[in-house]
N, C-alpha and C positions, 0 to 999 in steps of 0.2 A: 723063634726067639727063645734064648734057655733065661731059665730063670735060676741060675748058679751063679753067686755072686762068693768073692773073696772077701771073709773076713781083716778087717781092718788093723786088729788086733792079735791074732793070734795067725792069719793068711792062710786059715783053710779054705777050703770052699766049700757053699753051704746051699738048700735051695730054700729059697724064700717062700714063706707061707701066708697069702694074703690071708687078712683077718687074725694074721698072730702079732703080739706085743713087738716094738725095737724095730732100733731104725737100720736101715736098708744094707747098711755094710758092717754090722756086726752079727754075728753067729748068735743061737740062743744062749751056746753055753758060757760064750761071753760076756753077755748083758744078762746073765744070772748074778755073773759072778762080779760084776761089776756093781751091781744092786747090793749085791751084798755086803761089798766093802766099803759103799759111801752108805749106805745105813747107819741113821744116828741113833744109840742108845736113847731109850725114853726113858722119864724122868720118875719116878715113883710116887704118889698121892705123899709119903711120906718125905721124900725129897722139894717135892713142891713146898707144902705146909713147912718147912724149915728154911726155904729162899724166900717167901713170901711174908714169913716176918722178921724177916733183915737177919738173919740169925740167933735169934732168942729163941734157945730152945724152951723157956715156960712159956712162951705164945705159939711157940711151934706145939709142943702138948695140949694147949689148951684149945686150941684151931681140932687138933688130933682126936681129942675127947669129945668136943660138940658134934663132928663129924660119927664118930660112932655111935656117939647114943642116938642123934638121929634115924642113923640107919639100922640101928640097934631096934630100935621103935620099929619104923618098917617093917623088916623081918620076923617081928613079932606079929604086928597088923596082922603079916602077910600067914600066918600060922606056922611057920619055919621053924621046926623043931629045937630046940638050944644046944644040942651038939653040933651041931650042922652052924649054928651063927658066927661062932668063933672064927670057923674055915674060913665063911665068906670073907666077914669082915676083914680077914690077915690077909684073905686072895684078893681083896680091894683095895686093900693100903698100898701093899706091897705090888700092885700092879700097874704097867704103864697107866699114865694117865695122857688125858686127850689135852694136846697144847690148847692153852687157853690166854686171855687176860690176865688169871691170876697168877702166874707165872712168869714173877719180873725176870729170870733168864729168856726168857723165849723170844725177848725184843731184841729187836737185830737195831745196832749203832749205826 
């Protein structure tokens, strides 16, 4: 029995690797590349905190400010140098964030 099967999508032929990702009649480098393109942009800490208060950005700021000093505190707690806080804190804001509840875009109609 061969275990070469034709991709579906591009009609090469490929052999299938039990215990690998994707289903049985697409190629790897198809359903790479297929991942790749239905990938949704995630939404940034900062984009959130500005959907999340209907568009006001002085509630959007002020969501923004409690959120660092908070973590600003931490870091400190944590003994984390103060050059080094700044990075975090911008590599946080500015970093996907994990869909949540507070993120009234993320409800699907």
């Amino acid at each position: 029995m061969s275990d070469t099967v034709v991709c579906k999508y591009c009609g090469k032929p490929f052999l299938l690797q039990p215990g690998k990702p994707g289903l049985i009649n697409e190629c790897p480098s198809c359903r790479e590349e297929r991942l790749f393109e239905n990938a949704k942009p995630q939404k940034s800490r900062r984009e959130i905190a500005l959907a999340a208060s209907g568009g006001s950005q002085a509630e959007a700021k002020a969501v923004l400010e409690r959120t660092v000093r908070d973590l600003r505190k931490t870091l400190q707690r944590l003994g984390c140098p103060d050059q080094d806080e700044e990075i975090i804190i911008d590599d946080y804001l500015d970093g996907p964030a994990v869909p949540s509840e507070a993120d009234p875009s993320n409800h699907e109609s």
